[in-house]
Chimera marker file (.cmm) of the C-alpha trace (Angstrom):
<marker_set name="trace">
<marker id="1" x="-32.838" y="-0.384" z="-25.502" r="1" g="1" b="0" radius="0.5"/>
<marker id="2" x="-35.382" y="0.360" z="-22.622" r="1" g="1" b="0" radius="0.5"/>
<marker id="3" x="-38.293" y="-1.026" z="-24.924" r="1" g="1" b="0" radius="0.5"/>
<marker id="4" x="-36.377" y="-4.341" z="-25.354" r="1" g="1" b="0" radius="0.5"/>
<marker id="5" x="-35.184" y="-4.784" z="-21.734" r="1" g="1" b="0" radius="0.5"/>
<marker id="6" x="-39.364" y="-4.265" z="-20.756" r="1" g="1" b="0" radius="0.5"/>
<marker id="7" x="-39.935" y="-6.828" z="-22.973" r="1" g="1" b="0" radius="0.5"/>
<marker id="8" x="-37.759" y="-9.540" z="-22.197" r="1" g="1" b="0" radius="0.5"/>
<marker id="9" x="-38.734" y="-8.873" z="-18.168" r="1" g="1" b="0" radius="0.5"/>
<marker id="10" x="-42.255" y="-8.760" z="-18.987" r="1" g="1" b="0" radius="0.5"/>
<marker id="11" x="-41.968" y="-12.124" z="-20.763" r="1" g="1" b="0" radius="0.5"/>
<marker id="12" x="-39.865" y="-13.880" z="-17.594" r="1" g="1" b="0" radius="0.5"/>
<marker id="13" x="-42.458" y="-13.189" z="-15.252" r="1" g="1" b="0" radius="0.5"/>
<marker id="14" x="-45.572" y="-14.974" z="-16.484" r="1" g="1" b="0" radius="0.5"/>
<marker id="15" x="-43.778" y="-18.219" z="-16.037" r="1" g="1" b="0" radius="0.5"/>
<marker id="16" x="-45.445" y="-18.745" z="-12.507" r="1" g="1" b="0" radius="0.5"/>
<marker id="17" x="-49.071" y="-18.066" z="-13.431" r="1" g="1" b="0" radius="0.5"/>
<marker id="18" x="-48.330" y="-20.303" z="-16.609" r="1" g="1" b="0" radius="0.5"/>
<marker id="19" x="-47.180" y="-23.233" z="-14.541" r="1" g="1" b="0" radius="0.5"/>
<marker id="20" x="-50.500" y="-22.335" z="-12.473" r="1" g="1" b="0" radius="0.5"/>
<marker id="21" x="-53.234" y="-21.958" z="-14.467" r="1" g="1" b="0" radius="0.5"/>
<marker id="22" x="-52.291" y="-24.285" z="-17.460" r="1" g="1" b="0" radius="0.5"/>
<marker id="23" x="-53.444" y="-27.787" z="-17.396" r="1" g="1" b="0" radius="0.5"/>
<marker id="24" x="-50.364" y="-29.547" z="-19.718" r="1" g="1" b="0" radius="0.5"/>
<marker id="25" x="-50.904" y="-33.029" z="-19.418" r="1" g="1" b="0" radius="0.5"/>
<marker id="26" x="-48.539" y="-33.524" z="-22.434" r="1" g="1" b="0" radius="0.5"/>
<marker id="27" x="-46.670" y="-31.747" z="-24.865" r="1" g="1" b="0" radius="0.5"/>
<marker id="28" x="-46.540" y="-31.991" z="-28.745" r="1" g="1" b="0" radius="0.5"/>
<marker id="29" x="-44.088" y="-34.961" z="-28.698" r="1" g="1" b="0" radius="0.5"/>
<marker id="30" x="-46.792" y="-36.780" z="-26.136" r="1" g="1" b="0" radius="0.5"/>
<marker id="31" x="-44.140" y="-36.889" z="-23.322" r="1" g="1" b="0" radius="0.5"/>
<marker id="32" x="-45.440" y="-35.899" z="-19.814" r="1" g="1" b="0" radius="0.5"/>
<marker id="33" x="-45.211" y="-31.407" z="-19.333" r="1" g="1" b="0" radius="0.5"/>
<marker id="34" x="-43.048" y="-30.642" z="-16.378" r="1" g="1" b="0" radius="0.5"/>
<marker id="35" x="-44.884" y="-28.197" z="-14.610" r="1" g="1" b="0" radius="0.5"/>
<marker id="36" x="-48.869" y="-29.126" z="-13.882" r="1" g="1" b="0" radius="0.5"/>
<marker id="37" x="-51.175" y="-27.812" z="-11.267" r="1" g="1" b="0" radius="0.5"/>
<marker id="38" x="-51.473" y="-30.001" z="-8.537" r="1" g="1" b="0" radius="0.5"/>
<marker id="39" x="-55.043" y="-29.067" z="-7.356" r="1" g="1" b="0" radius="0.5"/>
<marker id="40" x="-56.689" y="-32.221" z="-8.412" r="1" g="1" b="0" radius="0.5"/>
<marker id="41" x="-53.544" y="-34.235" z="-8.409" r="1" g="1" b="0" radius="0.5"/>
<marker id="42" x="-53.428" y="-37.660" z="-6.180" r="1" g="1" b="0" radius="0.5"/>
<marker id="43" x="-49.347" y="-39.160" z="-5.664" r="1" g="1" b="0" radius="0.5"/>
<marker id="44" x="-50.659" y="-42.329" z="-6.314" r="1" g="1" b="0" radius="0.5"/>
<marker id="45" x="-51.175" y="-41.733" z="-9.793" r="1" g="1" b="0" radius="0.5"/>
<marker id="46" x="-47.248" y="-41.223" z="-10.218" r="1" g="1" b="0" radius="0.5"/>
<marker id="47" x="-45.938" y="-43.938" z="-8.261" r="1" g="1" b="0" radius="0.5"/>
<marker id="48" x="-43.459" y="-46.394" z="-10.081" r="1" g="1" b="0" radius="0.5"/>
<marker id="49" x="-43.838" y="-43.685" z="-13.039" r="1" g="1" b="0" radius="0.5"/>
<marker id="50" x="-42.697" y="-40.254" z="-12.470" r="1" g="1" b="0" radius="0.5"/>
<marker id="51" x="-41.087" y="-38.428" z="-9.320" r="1" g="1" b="0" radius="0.5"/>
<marker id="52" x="-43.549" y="-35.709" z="-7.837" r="1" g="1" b="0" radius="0.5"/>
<marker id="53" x="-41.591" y="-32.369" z="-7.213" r="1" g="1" b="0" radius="0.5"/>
<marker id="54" x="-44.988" y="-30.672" z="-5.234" r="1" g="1" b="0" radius="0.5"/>
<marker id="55" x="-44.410" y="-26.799" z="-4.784" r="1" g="1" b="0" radius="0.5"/>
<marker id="56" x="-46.688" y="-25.287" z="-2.232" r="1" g="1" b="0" radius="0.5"/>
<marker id="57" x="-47.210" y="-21.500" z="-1.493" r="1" g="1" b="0" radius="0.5"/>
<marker id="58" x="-50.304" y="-19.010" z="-0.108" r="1" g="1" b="0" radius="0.5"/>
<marker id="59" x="-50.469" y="-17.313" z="-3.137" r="1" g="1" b="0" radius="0.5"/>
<marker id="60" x="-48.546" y="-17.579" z="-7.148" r="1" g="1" b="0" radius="0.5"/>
<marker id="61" x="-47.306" y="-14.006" z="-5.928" r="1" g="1" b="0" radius="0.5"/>
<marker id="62" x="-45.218" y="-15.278" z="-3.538" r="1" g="1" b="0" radius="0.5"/>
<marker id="63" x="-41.658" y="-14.472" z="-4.544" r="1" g="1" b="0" radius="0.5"/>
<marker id="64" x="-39.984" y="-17.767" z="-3.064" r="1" g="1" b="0" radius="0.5"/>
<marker id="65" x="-42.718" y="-19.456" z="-5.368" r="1" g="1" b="0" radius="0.5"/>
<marker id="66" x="-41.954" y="-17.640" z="-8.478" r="1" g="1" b="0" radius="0.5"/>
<marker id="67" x="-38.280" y="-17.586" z="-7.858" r="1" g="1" b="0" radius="0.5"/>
<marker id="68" x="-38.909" y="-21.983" z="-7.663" r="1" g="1" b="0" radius="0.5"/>
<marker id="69" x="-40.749" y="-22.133" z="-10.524" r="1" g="1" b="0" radius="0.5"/>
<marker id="70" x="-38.174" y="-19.968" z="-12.648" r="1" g="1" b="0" radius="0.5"/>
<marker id="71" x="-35.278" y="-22.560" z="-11.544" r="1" g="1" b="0" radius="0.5"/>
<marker id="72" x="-37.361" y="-25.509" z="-12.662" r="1" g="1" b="0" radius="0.5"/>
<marker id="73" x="-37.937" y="-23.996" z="-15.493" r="1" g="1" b="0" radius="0.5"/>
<marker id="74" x="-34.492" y="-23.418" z="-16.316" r="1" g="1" b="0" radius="0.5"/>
<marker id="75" x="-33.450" y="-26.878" z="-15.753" r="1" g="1" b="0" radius="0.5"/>
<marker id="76" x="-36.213" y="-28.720" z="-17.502" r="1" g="1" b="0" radius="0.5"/>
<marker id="77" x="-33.941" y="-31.186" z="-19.331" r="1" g="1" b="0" radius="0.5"/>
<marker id="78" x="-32.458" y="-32.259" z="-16.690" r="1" g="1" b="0" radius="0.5"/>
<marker id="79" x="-35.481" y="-33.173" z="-14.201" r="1" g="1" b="0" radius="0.5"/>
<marker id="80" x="-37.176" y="-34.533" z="-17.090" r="1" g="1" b="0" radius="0.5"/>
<marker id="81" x="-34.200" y="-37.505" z="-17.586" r="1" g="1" b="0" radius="0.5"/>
<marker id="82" x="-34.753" y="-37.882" z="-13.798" r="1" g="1" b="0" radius="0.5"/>
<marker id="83" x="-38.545" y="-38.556" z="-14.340" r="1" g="1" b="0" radius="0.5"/>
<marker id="84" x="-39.630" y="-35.850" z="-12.478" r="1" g="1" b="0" radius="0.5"/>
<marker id="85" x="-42.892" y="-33.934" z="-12.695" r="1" g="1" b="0" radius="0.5"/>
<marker id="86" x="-43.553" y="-30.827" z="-10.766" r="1" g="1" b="0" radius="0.5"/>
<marker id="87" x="-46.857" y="-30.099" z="-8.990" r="1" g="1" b="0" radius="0.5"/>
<marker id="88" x="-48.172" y="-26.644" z="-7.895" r="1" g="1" b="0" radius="0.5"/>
<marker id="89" x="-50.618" y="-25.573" z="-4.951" r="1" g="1" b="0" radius="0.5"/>
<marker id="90" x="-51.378" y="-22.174" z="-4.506" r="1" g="1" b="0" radius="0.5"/>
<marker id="91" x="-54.547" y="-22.363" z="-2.915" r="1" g="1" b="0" radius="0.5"/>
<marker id="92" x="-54.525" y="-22.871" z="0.915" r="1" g="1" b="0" radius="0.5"/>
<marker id="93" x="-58.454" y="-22.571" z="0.832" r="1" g="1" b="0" radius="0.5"/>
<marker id="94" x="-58.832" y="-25.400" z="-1.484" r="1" g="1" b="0" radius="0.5"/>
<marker id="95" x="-57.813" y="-28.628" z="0.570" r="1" g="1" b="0" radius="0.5"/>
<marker id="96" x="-56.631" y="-30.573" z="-1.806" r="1" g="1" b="0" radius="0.5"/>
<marker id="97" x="-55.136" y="-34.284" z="-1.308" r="1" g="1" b="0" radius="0.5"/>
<marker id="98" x="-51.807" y="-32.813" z="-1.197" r="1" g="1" b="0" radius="0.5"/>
<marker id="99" x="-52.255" y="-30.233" z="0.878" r="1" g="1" b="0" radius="0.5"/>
<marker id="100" x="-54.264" y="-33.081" z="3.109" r="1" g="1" b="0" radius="0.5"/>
<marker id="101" x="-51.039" y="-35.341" z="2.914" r="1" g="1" b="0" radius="0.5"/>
<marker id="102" x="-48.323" y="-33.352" z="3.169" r="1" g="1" b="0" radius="0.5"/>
<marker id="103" x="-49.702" y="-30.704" z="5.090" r="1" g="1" b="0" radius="0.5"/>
<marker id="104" x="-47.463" y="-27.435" z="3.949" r="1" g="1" b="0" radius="0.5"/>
<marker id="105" x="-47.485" y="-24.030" z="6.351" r="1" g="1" b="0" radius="0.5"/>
<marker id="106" x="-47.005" y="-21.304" z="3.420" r="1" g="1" b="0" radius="0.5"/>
<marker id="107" x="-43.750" y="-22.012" z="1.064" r="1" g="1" b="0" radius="0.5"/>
<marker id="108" x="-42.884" y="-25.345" z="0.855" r="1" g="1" b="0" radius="0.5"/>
<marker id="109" x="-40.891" y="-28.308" z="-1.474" r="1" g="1" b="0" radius="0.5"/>
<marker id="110" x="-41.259" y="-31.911" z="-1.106" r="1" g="1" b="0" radius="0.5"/>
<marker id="111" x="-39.590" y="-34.616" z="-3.238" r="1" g="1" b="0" radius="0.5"/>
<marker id="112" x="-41.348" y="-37.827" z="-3.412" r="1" g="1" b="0" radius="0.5"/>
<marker id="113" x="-39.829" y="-40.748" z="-5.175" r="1" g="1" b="0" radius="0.5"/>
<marker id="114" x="-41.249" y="-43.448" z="-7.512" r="1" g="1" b="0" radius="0.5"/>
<marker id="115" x="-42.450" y="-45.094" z="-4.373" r="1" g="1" b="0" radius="0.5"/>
<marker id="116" x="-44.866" y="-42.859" z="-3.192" r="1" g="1" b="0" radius="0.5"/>
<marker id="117" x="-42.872" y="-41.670" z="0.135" r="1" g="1" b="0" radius="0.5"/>
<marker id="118" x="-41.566" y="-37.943" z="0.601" r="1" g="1" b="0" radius="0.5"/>
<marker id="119" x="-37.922" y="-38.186" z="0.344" r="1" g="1" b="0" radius="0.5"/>
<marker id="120" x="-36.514" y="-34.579" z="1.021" r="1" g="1" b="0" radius="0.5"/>
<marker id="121" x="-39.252" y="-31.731" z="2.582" r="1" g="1" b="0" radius="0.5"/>
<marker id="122" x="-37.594" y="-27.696" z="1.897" r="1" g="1" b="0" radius="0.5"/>
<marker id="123" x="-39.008" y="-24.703" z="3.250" r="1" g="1" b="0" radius="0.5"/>
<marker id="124" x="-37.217" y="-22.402" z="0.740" r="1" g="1" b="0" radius="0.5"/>
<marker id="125" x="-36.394" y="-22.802" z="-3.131" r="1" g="1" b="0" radius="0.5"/>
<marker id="126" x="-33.662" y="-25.303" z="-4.260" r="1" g="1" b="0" radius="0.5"/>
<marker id="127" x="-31.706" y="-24.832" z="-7.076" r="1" g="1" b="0" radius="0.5"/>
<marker id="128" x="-31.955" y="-28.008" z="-9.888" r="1" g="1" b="0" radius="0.5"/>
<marker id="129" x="-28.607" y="-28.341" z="-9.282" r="1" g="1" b="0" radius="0.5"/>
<marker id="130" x="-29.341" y="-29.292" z="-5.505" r="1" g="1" b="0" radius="0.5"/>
<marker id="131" x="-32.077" y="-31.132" z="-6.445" r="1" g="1" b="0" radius="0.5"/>
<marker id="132" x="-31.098" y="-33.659" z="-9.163" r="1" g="1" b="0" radius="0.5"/>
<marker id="133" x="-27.903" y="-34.512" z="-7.062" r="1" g="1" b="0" radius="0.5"/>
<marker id="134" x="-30.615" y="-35.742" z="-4.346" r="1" g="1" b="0" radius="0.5"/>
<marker id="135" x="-32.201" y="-37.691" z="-6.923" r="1" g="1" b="0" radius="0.5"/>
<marker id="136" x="-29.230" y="-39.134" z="-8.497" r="1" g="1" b="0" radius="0.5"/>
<marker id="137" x="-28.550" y="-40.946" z="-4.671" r="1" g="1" b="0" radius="0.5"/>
<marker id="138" x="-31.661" y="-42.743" z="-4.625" r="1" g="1" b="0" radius="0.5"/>
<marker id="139" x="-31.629" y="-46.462" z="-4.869" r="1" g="1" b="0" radius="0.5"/>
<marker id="140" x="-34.046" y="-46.541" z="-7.885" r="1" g="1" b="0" radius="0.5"/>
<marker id="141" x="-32.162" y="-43.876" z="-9.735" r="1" g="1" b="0" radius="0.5"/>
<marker id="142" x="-29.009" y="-45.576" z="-9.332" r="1" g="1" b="0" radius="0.5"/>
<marker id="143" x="-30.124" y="-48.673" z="-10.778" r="1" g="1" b="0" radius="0.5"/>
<marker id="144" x="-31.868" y="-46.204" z="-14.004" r="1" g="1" b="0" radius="0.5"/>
<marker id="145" x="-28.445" y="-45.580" z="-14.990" r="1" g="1" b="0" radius="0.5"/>
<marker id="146" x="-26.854" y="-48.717" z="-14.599" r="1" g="1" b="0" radius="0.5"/>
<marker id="147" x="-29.855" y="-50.230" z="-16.523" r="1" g="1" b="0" radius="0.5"/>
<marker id="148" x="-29.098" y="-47.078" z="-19.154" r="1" g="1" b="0" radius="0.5"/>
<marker id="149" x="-25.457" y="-48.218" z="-19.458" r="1" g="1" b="0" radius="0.5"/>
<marker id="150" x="-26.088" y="-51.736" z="-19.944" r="1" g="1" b="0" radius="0.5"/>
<marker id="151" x="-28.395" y="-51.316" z="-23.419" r="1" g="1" b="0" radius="0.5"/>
<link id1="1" id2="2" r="1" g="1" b="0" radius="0.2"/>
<link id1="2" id2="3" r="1" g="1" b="0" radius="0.2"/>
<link id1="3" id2="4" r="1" g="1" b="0" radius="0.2"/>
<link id1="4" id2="5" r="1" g="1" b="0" radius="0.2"/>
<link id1="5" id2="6" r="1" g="1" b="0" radius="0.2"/>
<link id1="6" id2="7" r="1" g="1" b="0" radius="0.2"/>
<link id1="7" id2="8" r="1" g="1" b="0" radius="0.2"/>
<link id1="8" id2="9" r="1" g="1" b="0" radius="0.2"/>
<link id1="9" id2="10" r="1" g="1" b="0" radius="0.2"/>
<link id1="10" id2="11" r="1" g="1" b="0" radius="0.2"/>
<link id1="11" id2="12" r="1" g="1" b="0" radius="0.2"/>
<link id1="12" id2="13" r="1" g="1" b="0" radius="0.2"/>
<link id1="13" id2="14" r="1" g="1" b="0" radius="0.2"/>
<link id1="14" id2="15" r="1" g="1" b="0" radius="0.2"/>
<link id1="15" id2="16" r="1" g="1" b="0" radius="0.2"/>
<link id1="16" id2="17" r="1" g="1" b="0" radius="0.2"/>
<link id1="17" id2="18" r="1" g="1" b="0" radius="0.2"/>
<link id1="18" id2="19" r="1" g="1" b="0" radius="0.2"/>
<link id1="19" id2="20" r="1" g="1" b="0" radius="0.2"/>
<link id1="20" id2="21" r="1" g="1" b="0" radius="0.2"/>
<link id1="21" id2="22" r="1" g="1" b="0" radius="0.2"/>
<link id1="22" id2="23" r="1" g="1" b="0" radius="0.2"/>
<link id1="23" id2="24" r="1" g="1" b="0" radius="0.2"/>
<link id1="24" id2="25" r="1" g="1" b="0" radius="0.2"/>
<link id1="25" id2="26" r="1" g="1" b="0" radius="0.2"/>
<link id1="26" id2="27" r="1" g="1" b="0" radius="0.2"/>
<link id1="27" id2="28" r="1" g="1" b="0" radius="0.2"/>
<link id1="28" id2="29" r="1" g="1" b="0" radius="0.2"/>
<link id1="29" id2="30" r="1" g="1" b="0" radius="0.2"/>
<link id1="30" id2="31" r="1" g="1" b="0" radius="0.2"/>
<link id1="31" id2="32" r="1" g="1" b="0" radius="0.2"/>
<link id1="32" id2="33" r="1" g="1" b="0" radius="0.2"/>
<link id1="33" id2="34" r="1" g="1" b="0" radius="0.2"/>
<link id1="34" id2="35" r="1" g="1" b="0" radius="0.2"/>
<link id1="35" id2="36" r="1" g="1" b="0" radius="0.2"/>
<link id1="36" id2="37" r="1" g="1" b="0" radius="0.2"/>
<link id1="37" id2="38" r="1" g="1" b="0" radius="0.2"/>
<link id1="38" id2="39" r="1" g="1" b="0" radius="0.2"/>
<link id1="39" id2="40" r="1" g="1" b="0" radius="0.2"/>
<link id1="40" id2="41" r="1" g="1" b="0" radius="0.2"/>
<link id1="41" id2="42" r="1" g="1" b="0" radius="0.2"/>
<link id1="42" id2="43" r="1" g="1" b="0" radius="0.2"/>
<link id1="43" id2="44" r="1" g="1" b="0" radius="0.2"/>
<link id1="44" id2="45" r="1" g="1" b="0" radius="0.2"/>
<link id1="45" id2="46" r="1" g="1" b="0" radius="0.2"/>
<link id1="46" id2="47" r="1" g="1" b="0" radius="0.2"/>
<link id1="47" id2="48" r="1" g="1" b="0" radius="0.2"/>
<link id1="48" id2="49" r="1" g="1" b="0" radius="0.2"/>
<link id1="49" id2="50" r="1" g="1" b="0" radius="0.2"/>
<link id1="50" id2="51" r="1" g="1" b="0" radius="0.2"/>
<link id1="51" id2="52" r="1" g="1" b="0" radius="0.2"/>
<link id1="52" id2="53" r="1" g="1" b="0" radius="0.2"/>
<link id1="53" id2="54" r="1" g="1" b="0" radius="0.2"/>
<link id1="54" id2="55" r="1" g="1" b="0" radius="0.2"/>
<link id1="55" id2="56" r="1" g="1" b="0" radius="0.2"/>
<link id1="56" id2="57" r="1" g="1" b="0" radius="0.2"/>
<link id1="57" id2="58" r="1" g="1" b="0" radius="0.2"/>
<link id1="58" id2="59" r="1" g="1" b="0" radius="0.2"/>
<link id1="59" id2="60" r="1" g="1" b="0" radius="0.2"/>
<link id1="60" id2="61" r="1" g="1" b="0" radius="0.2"/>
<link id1="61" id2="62" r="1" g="1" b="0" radius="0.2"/>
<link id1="62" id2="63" r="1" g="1" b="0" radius="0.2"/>
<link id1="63" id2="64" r="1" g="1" b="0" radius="0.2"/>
<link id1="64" id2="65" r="1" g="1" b="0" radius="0.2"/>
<link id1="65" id2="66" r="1" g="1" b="0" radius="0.2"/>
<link id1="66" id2="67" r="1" g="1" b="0" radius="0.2"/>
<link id1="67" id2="68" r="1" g="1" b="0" radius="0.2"/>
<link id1="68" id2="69" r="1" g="1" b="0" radius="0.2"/>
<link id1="69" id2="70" r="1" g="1" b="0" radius="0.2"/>
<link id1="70" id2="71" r="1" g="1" b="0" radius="0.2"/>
<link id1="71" id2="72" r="1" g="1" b="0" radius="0.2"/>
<link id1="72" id2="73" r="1" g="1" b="0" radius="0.2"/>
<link id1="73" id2="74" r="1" g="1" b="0" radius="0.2"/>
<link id1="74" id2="75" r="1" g="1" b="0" radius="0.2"/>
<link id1="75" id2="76" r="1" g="1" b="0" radius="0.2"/>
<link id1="76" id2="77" r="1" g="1" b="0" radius="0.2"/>
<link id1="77" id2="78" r="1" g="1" b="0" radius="0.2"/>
<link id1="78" id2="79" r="1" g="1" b="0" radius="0.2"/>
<link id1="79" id2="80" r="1" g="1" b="0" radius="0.2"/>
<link id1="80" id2="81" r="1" g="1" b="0" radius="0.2"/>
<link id1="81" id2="82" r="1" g="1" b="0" radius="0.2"/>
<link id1="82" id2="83" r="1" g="1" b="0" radius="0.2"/>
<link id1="83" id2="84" r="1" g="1" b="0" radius="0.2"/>
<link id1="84" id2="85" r="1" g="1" b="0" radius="0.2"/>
<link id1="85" id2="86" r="1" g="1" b="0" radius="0.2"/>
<link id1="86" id2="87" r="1" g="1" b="0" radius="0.2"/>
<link id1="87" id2="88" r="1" g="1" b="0" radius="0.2"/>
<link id1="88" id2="89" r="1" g="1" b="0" radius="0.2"/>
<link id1="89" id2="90" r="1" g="1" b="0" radius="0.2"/>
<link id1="90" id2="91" r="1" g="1" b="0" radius="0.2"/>
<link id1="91" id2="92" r="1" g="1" b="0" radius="0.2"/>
<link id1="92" id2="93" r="1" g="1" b="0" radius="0.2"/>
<link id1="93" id2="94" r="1" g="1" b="0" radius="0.2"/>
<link id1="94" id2="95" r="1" g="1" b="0" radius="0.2"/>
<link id1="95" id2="96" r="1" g="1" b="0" radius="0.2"/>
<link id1="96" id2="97" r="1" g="1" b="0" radius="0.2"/>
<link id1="97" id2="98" r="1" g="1" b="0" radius="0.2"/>
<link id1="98" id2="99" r="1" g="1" b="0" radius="0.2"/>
<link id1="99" id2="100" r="1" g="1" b="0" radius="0.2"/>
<link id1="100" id2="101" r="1" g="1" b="0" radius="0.2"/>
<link id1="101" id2="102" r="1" g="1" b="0" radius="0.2"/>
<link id1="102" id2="103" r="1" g="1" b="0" radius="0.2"/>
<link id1="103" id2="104" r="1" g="1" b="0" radius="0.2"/>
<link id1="104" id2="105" r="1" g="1" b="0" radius="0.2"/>
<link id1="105" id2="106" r="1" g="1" b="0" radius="0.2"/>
<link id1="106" id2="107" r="1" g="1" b="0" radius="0.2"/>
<link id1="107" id2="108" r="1" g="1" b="0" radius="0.2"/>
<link id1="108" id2="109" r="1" g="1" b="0" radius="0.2"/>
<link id1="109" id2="110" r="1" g="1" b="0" radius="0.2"/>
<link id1="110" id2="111" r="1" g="1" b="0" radius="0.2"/>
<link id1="111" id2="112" r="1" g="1" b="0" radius="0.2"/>
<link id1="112" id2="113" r="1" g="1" b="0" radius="0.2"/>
<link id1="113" id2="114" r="1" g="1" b="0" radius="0.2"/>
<link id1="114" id2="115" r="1" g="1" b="0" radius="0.2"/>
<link id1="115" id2="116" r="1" g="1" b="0" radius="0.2"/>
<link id1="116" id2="117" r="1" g="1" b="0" radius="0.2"/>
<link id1="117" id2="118" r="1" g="1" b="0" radius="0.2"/>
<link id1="118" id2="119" r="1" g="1" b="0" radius="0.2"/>
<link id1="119" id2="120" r="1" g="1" b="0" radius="0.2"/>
<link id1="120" id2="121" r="1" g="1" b="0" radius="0.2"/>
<link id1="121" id2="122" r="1" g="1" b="0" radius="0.2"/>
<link id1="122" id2="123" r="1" g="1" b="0" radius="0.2"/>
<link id1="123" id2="124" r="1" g="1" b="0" radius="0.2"/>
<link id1="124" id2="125" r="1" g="1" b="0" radius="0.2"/>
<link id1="125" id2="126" r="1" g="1" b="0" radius="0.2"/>
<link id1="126" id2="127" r="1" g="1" b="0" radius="0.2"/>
<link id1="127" id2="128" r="1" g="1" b="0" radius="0.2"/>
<link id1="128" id2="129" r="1" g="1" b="0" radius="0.2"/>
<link id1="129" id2="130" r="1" g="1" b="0" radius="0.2"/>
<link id1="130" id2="131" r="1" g="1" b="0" radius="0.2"/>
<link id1="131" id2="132" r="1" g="1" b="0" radius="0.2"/>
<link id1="132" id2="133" r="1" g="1" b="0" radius="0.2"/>
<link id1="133" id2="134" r="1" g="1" b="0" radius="0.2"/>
<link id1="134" id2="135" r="1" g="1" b="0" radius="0.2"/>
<link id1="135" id2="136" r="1" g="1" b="0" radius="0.2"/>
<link id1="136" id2="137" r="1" g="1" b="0" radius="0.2"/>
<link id1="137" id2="138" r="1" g="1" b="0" radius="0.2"/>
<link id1="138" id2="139" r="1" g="1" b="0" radius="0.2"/>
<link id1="139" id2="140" r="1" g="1" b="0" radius="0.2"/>
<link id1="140" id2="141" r="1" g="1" b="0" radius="0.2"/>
<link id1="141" id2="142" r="1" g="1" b="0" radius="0.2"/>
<link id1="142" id2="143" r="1" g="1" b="0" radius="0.2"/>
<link id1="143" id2="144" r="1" g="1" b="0" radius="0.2"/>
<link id1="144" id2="145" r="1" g="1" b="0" radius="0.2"/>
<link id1="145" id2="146" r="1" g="1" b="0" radius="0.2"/>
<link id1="146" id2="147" r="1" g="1" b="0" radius="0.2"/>
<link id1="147" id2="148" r="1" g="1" b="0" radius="0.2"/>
<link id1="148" id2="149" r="1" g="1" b="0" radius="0.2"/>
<link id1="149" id2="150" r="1" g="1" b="0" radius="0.2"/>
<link id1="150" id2="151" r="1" g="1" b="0" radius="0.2"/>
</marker_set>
């Protein structure tokens, strides 16, 4: 049993230097990958399209980090009906655009709608639960499913 139960753990905790390191622009079906690195990301290249969930942290070690990732993960389905791609900066000594923009100080999580403008800022993890229920109040999102309905 003690073999099995390493194994399983083992497996859970790559998720955060997956979501990292990987560059998915797209999986097998050609729909958008939830998780990308956000190093040489720009927010304008996701405005009107997708809605930029950017996770910031000093280092993929960080537990708050891995703990955020691991709830995104979990509720994939849902954020991706919402639109929403995540973005992940680990690296305070690369200044990258979104680290220029939205200037983070260690653990941070900023929502940004289709329009381009930060719509919630979080200094700890949120739960998908939490964070969909924000989405589903914006103006844009509102109109998704009304549009969704009415086809």
């Amino acid at each position: 049993m003690k073999p099995v139960l390493a194994l399983v753990l083992t497996s859970l905790f790559p998720l955060a230097a997956v979501a990292e390191d990987a560059v998915p622009v797209a999986d097998t079906t050609g729909a958008p990958a939830l998780i990308q690195p956000g190093a040489d990301s720009d927010l304008s290249e996701f405005q009107w399209k997708a809605r930029p969930i950017v996770v910031f942290a000093d280092s993929p070690d960080d537990p708050r980090f891995q703990e955020q990732i691991d709830r995104l993960t979990s509720g994939a389905d849902q954020l991706l009906e919402r639109d929403v791609v995540v973005l992940t900066d680990t690296d305070p000594s690369v200044r990258s655009a979104l680290r220029t923009k939205l200037r983070p100080r260690g653990f941070m999580l900023v929502l940004v709608g289709k329009d381009g403008g930060v719509k919630l800022r979080k200094p700890s993890p949120w739960t998908v639960r939490e964070i969909t229920r924000s989405i589903d109040k914006f103006p844009d999102r509102q109109r998704e499913v009304e549009e969704r309905r009415g086809s």
